[in-house]
C-alpha positions as CSV (number, residue, x, y, z in Angstrom):
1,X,76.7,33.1,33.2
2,X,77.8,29.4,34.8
3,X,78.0,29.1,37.8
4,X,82.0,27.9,39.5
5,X,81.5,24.1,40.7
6,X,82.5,23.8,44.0
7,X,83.0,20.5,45.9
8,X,83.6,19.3,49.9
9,X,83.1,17.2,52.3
10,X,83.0,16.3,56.1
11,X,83.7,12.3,57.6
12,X,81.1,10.6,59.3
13,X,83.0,9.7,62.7
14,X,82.4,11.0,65.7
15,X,80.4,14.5,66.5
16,X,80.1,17.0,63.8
17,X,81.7,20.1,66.4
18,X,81.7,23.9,66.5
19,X,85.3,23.7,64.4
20,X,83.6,22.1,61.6
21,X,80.7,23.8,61.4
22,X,82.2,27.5,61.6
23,X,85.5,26.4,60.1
24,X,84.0,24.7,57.6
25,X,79.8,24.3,56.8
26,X,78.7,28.1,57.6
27,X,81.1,29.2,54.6
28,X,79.4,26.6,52.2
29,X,76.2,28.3,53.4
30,X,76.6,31.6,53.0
31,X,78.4,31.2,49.8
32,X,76.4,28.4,48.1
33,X,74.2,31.1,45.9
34,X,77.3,32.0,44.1
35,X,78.3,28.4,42.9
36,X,77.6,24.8,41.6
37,X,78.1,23.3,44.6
38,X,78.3,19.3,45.5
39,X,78.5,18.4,49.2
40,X,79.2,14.7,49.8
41,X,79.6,12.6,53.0
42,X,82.8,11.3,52.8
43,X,82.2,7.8,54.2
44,X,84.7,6.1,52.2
45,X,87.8,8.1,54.0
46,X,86.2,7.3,57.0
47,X,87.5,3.8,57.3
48,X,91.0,4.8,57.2
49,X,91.3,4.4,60.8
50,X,89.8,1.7,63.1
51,X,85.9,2.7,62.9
52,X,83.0,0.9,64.1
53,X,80.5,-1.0,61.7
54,X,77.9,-0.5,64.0
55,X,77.1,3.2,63.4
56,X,78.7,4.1,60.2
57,X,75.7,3.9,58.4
58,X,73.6,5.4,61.1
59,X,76.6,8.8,61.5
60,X,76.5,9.1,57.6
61,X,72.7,9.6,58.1
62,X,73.5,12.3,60.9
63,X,76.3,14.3,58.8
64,X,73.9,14.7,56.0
65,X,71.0,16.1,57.9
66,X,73.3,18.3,60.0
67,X,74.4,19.6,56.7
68,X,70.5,20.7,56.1
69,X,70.2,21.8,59.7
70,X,72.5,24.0,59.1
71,X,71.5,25.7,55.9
72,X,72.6,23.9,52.9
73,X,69.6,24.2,50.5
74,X,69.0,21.7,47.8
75,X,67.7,23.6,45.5
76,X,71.8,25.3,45.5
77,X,73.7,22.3,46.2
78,X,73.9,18.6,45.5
79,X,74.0,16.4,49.0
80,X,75.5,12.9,49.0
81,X,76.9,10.2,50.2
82,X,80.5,9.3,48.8
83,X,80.3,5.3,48.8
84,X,77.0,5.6,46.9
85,X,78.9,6.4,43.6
86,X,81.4,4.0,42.5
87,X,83.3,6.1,40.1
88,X,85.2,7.9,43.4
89,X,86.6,4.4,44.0
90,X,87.6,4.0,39.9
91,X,89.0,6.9,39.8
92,X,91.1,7.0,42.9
93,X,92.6,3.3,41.6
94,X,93.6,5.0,38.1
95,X,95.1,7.8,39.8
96,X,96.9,5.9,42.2
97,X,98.6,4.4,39.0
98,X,100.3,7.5,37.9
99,X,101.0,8.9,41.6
100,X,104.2,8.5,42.9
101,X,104.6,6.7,46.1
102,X,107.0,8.9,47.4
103,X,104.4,11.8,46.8
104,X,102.1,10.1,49.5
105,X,105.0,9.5,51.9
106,X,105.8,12.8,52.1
107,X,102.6,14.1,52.9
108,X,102.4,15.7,56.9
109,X,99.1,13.9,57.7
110,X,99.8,10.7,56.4
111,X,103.5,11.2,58.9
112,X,101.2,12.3,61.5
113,X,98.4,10.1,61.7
114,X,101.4,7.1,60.9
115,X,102.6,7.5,64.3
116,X,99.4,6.9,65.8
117,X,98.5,3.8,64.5
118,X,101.9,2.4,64.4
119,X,102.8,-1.1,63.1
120,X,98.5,-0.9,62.0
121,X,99.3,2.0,60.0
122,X,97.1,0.8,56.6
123,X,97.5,1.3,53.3
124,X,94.5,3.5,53.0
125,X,95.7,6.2,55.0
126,X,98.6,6.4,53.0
127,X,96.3,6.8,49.7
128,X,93.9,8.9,51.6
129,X,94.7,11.7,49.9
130,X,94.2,10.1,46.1
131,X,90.4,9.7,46.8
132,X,90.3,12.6,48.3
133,X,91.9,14.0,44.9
134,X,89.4,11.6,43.2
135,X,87.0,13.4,44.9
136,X,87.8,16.9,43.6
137,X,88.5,15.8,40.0
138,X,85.5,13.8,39.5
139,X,83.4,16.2,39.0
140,X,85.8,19.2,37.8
141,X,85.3,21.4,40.5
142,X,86.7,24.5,39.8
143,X,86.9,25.8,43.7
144,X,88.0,23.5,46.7
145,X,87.4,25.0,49.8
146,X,90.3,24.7,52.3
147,X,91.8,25.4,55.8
148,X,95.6,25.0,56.4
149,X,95.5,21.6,57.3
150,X,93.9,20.9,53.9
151,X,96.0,22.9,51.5
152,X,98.9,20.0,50.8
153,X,96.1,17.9,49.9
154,X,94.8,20.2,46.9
155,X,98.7,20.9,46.4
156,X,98.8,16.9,45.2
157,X,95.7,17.1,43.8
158,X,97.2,20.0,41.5
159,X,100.2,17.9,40.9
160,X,97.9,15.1,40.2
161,X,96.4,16.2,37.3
162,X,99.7,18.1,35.8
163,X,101.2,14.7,35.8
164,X,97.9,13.1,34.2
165,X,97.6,15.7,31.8
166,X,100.9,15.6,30.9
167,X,100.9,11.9,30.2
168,X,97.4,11.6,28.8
169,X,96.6,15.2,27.1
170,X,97.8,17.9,25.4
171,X,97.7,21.7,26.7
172,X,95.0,22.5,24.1
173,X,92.8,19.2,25.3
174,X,93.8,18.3,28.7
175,X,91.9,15.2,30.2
176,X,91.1,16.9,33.7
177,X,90.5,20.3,34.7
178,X,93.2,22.0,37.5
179,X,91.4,23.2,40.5
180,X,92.0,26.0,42.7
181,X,91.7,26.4,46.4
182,X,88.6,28.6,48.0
183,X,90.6,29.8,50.7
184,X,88.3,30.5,53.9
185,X,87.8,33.4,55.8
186,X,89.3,34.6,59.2
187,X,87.8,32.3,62.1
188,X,88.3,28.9,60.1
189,X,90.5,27.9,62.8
190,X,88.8,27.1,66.0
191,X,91.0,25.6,68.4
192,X,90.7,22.7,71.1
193,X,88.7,24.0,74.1
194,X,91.6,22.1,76.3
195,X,94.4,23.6,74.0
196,X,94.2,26.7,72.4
197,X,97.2,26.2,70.7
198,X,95.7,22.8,68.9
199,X,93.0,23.4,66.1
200,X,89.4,21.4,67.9
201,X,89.4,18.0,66.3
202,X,87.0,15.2,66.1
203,X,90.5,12.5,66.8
204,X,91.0,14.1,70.1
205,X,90.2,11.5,72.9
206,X,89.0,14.0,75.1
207,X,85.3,15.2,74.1
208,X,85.8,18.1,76.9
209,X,88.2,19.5,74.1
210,X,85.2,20.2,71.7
211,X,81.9,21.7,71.2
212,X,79.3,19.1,69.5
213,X,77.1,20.4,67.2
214,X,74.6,18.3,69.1
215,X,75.3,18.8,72.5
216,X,72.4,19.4,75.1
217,X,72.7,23.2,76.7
218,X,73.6,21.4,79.9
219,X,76.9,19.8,78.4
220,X,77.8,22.8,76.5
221,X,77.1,24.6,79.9
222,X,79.9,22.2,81.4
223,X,82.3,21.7,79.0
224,X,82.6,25.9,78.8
225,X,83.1,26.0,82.6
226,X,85.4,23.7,82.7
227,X,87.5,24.6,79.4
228,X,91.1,26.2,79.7
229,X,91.4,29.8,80.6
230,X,94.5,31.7,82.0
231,X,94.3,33.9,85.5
232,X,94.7,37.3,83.5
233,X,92.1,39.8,84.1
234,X,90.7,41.6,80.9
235,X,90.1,39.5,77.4
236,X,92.0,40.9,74.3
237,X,92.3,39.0,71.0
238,X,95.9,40.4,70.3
239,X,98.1,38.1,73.1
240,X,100.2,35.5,71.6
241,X,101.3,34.1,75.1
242,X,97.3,34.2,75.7
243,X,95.9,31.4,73.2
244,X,92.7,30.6,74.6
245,X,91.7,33.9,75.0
246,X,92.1,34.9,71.6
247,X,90.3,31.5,71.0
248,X,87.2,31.8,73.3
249,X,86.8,35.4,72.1
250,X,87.3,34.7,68.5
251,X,84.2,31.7,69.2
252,X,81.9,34.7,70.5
253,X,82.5,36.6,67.7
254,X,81.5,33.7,65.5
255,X,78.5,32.9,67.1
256,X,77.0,36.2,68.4
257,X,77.5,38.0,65.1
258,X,79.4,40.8,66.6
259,X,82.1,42.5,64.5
260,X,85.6,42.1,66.6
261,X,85.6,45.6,67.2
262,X,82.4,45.3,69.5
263,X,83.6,42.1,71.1
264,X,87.5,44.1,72.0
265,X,85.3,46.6,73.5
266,X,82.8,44.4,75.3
267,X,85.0,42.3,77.2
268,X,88.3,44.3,77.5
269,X,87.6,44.2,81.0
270,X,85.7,41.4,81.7
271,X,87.0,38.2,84.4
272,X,86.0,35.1,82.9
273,X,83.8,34.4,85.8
274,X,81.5,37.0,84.0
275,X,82.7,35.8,80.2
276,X,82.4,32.3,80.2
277,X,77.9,32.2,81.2
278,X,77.8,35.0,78.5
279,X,79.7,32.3,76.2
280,X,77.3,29.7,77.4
281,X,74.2,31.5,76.5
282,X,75.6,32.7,73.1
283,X,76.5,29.3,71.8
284,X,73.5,27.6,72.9
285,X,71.3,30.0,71.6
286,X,73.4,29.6,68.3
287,X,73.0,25.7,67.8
288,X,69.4,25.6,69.0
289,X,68.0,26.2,65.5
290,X,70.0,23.9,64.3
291,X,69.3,21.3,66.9
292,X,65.8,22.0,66.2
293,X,65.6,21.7,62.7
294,X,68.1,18.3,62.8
295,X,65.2,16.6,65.0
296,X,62.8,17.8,62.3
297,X,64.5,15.6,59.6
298,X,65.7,12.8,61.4
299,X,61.5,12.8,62.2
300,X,61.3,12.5,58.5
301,X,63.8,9.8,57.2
302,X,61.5,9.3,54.2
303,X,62.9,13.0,52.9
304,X,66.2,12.3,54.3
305,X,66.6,9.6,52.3
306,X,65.4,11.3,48.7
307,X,67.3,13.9,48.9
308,X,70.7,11.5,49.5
309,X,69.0,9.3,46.4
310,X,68.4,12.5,43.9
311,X,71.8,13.9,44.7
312,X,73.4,10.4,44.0
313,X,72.1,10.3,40.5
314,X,72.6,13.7,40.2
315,X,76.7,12.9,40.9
316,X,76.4,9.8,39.3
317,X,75.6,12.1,35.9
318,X,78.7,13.9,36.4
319,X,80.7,11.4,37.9
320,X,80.6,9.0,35.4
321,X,80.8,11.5,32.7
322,X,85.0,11.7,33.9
323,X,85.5,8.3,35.0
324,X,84.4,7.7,31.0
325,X,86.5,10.5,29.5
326,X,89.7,9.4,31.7
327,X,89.5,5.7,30.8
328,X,89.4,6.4,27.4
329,X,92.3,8.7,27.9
330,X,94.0,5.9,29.5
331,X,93.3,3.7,26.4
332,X,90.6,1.1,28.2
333,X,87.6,0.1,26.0
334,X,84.9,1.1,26.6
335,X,81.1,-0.8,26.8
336,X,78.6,-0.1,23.8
């Protein structure tokens, strides 16, 4: 039976951090038996805001081997790094052809993130999410996972290739295949460590609001001591008006391997004087493999750097593959 193809990606800027991994890279772990799957670096989204030459090259090199720190196995998934195959580029210009403008305007990120960069706000942010659609199509995943933040994007994506199908195809021979989302399980959601009501983020200036994935135990030690708490006695997970206790519990769970039932129990009547060194030790214990086996491959950038050149050609392969089929849908000629 063939496997699903699934694809994703993280941006190399700033700290990979606790949201991403358990939000995001754990699920691609566990469930990378059961599918194709292609795991890029998505450098080329990563200049959509004011980034810094200097290290982009050396935080691509940190994403990927984070991503076999943590578990992704080669021999299940295809790791590489987005700028390193052309076609994503190609094919984001040919989609941007046939996407409405007003399509990208009305998108909640782009409004967001607008704000912050005011008069600067770039044209790329805008088309941000036609390579990211790019992305997806290239290589005609069949699963995207996604979070709520990232569920408009596969929305357009979807529209996307009705519109390009519609145009360029026929229902019996359409030029693109429609992909669906890979919704993720409960936990996907881990919140700022300053904010519980504000999902942990790699944009916030404050780098007390979030766990790094490479954070010494003494930082973590700190940043947990210091992070937002309430004076309520007792920890529950079912408080609205109580947002970083639901949050801090619902990261113990996560890393401890506890079910939610033995969590409720254990710290029901717990201060957070005795909660937060017990939260410490968990997620320190939790990242030191990890940590351990990142400084392993960053020791070896020889290996590092074959497996980022075999998965290139192997996306390359695919890539190009749909890059060919859609010009020729558009009516381009082709090269002998």
């Amino acid at each position: 039976m063939v496997k699903q193809r699934v694809l994703s990606g993280v941006q190399p800027t700033g700290n990979m951090h606790l949201g991403n991994y358990l939000g995001a890279i754990r699920n691609w772990v566990e469930g990378q038996n059961q599918y194709e799957n292609y795991f890029c670096v998505v450098d080329l989204h990563a200049i959509t805001a004011p980034h810094n030459p200097a290290t982009l090259a050396s935080d691509t090199y940190t994403i990927a081997a984070l991503y076999l720190a943590c578990g992704i196995d080669v021999e299940h998934s295809t790791i590489f790094v987005q700028s390193h195959v052309s076609a994503h580029t190609e094919l984001a210009w040919l989609l941007n052809c046939i996407t409405p403008i007003n399509w990208l305007e009305d998108m909640i990120q782009f409004k967001e993130k607008a704000v912050k960069q005011g008069e600067n706000v770039n044209a790329g942010l805008l088309n941000y999410p036609v390579l990211m659609a790019a992305d997806i199509l290239l290589y005609d995943a069949d699963k995207v996972p996604v979070g709520e933040d990232q569920k408009q994007h596969l929305e357009l994506t979807r529209d996307i290739v009705v519109r390009l199908n519609h145009q360029f195809g026929t229902p019996e021979n359409p030029v693109l295949k429609l992909p669906e989302p890979l919704i993720l399980t409960d936990g996907a959601r881990v919140m700022s460590l300053t904010d519980g009501t504000r999902k942990m983020s790699k944009s916030d200036p404050s780098e007390q609001s979030r766990i790094n994935m490479l954070d010494s135990p003494d930082t973590i030690a700190k940043k947990i001591k210091r992070c937002k708490t309430d004076a309520v006695r007792g920890l529950t997970f079912d408080d609205r008006d109580r947002p970083e206790a639901r949050n801090l519990l619902t990261l113990y769970l996560l890393l401890s391997g506890k079910s939610k039932e033995e969590v409720a129990a254990e710290c029901e009547n717990m201060g957070w004087g005795d909660f937060k060194p017990l939260l410490t030790e968990t997620t320190i214990n939790a990242l030191k493999p990890i940590q351990d086996k990142y400084a392993e491959i960053m020791g070896d950038r020889g290996y590092l750097e074959s497996v980022l050149r075999q998965g290139k050609e192997q996306a390359e392969t695919i890539a190009n593959q749909t890059i060919t089929k859609v010009k020729k849908a558009f009516g381009y000629s082709l090269p002998n």
